[in-house]
N, C-alpha and C positions, 0 to 999 in steps of 0.2 A: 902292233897293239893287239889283244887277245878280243875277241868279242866279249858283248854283252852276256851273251849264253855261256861262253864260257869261263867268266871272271865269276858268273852268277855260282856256278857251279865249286866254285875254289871258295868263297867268301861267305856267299847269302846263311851263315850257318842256324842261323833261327826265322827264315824261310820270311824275309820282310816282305818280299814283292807278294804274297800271298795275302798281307794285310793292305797291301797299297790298291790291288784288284778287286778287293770287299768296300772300296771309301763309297762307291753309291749306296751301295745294300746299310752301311755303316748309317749316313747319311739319314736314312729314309726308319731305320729302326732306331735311331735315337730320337727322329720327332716323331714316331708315334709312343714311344715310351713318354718322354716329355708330356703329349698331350693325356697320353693316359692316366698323370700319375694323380690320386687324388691327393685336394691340398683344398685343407679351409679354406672360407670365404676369407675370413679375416685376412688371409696373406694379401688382398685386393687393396685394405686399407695403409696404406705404407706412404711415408712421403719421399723415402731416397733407396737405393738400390746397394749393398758391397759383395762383389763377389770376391773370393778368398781364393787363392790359389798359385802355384809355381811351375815355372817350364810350360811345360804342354800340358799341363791341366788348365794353365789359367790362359792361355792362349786362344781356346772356342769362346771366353767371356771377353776380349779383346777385342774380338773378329767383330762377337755381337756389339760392340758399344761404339764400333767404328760406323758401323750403319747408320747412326743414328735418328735409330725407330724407337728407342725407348721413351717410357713418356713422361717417368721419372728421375733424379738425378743418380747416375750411377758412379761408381767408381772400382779398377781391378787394384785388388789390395795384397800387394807381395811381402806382407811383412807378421812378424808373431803377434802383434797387436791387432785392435781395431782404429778406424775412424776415432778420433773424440766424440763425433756428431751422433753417432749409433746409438738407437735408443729402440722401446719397443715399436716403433713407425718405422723401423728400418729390415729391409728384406735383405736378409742374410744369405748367400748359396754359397756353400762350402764345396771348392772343384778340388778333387783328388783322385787321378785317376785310380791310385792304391790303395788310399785310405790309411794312408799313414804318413805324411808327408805332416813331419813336425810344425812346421810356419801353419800350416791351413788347421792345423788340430789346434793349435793355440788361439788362434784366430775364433775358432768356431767355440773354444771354453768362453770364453772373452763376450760372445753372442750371447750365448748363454746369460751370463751374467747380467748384462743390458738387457736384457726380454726381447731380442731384437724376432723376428718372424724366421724361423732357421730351417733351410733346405739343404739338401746334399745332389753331388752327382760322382759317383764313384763305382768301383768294383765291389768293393764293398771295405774289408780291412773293421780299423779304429773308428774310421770316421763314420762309417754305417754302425755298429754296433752305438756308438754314443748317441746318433740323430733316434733308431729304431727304440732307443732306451726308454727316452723320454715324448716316445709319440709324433717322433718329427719326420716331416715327408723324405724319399731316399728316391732318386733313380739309380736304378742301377746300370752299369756298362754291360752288355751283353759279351764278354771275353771272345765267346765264339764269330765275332766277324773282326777279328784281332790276333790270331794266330801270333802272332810273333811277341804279343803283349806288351810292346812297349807303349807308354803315353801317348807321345806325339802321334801315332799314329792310329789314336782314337779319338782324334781333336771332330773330325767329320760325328762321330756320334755321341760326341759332349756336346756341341755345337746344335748339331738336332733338338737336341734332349733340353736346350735352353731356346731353342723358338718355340718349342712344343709347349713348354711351360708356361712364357710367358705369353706368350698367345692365348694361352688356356684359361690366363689371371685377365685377360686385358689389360696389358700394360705396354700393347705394340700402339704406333700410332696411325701405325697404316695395315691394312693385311695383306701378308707375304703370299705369294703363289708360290711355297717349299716343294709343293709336286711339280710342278710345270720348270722351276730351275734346275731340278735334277734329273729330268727328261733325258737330256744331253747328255751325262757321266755316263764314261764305262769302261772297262780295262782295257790297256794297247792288247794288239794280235797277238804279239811277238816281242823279244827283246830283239830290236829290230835298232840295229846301230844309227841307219840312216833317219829314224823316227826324229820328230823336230823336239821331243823331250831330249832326247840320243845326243842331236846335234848341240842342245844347250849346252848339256853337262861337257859336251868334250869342249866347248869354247868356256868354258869356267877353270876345267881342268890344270891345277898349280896357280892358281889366280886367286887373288883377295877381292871376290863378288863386292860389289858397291851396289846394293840394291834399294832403289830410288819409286817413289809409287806417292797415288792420293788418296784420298777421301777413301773411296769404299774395299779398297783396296790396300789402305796403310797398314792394317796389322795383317792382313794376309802376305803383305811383306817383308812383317815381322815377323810371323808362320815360316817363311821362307828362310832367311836369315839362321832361325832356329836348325830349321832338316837342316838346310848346309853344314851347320853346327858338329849336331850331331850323326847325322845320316852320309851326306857327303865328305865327313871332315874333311871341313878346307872353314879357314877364320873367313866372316861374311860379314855386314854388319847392313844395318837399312837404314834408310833415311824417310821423311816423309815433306813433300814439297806442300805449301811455299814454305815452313821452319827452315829447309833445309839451303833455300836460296837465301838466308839472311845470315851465314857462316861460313858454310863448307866451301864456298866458291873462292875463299883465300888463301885454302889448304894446300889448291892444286901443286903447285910447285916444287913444292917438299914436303920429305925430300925427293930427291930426283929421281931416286927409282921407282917412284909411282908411275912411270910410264909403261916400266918392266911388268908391275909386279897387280896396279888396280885392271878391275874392268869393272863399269859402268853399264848394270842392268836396268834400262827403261822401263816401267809397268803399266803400258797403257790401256787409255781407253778414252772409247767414245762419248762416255756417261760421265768424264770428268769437266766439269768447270769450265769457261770459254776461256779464264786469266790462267786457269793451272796448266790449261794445255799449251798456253803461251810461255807460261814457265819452262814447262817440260823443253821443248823448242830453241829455247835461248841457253838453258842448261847443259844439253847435249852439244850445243854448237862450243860451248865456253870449256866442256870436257876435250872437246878433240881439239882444240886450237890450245891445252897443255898438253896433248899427245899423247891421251891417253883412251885405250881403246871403250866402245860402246857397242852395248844391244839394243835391241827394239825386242821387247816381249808382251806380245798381244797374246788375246784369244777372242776370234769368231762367236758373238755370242747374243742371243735377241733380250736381253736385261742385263742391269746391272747385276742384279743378285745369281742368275744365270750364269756371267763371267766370272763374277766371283770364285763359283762352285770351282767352275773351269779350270781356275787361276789354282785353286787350292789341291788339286789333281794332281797337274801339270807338275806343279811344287815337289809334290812327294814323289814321282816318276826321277823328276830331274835331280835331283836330292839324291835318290837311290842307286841312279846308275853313276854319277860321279864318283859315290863312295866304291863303285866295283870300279870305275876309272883309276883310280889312285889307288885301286888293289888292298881295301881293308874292308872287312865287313861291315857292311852298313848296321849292322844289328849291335855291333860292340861297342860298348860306350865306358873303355876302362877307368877312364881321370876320373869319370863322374860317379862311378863307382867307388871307386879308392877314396874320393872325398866323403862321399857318404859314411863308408866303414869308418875313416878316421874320426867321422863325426860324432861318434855314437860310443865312442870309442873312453 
């Protein structure tokens, strides 16, 4: 098998590991943009939360809602409409990391319409032009700690860029220590084969990841899921425990090349639940007794939100070296492509 270094050098052609190595810096200028951006008081007066968004744009508003520190009702809205419920008491953010992502543009006409309170987080495109029109607050994505410009891999500074905000409205219910969690990030040495990112990807490698997680950690397992997606190409899918212990447990069997063909990625942690962790425990044992293989995927970490960060790093390392695993570039994402074209079409 060719090293890291040197599959990087065949594949990486729009230079991803150079946006994976910015996710602190990424991080840390998306929540002080967030906190920076000015927004009427009025945005304060709201009784429900919709963030609008697709793929890796709506994924940083995901992450946020899994936390749950919000202190109003939210919900992420993957669809061209709104809520029924959307009215002017309703806080609007339109996530696009282009600004042209039809589903969020419609979504945000639709805002419009209802008086709902309407923000943006984008590069800028359609969707900035329309919020900037009529007076309505924008962060923008800084491209420059993105090099490779794809979404997913400015989820770290959408994600800033929505605790900065709403911390900035009070609508957190606790306050985040954002600096002290990101203390800990920062790029591997080396594309260093024996690295424990390294060693993930090659035990994924030709495998249908089964990636399994809780609470603060469910949609960073969704995050993960996604890069495998499209970063790693290799089909992944995630689960979130306990949902997950009241179904998938009757799957095992068949068919029967799931022994060949799954692995079973654990997501743990210290910070989860005393019943979840006993789920975790009994589900892993119930994986291997149908024979089929498991990980255990931690990270060392003094918070939950701290691990979190970790957990979301980690993701995009292991995510990227798979895709040079399995010898395609991580950066090309043609079906999704072609769909789009034919879309518009």
């Amino acid at each position: 098998m060719k090293t890291l270094t040197e599959l990087r050098g065949l594949h990486d052609s729009q230079n991803v590991l150079a946006s994976i190595e910015l996710f602190k810096q990424q991080c840390e200028e998306g929540y002080a943009r967030g906190k920076a951006l000015a927004i009427d008081p009025s945005y304060r007066d709201i009784d429900n939360i919709v963030f609008a968004g697709m793929g890796g744009s709506a994924l940083p508003a995901s992450i946020l809602r899994s936390w749950n520190l919000l202190a109003k009702p939210s919900v992420v809205w993957n669809r061209y409409n709104t809520p029924v419920y959307m009215n002017e008491k309703t806080l609007f953010v339109g996530m696009s990391y282009s600004g042209t992502t039809e589903e969020t543009l419609a979504a945000t006409k639709t805002a419009f319409e209802k008086g709902a309170q309407t923000l943006g987080v984008t590069v800028g495109g359609t969707l900035a032009q329309i919020l900037e029109g009529v007076g309505k607050p924008v962060c923008f994505v800084d491209e420059a700690s993105n090099p490779c410009k794809q979404p997913r891999f400015a989820v770290g500074f959408m994600l800033g860029a929505l605790i900065g905000i709403f911390e900035s409205l009070g609508l957190f219910t606790e306050n985040l220590d954002i600096e002290k969690a990101l203390a800990s990030l920062g790029k591997e040495t080396s594309l260093d084969d024996a690295s424990a990112d390294a060693r993930l990807a090659q035990s994924l490698a030709h495998k249908i990841p089964v990636v399994v997680a809780a609470e603060h950690l469910a949609e960073v397992a969704h995050f993960f899921q996604n890069q495998l997606n499209e970063t790693g190409k290799t089909f992944a899918i995630a689960h979130e425990i306990p949902e997950v212990n009241h179904h998938l447990l009757e799957s095992l069997g068949n068919p029967t090349t799931n022994k060949d063909n799954l692995v079973f990625v654990f997501m743990q942690s210290p910070y989860y639940n005393d019943r979840n962790k006993k789920r975790f425990s009994i589900m892993r044992e119930l994986v291997e007794k149908a024979g089929i293989q498991t990980l255990e995927y931690a990270r060392e970490s003094g918070s939950w939100l701290e691990e979190a960060y970790l957990f979301m790093q980690s993701v995009e390392y292991t995510s990227y070296y798979l895709g040079l695993y399995h010898e395609c570039d991580p950066s090309d994402i043609p079906f999704v492509t072609y769909f789009k074209n034919e879309l518009v079409k």
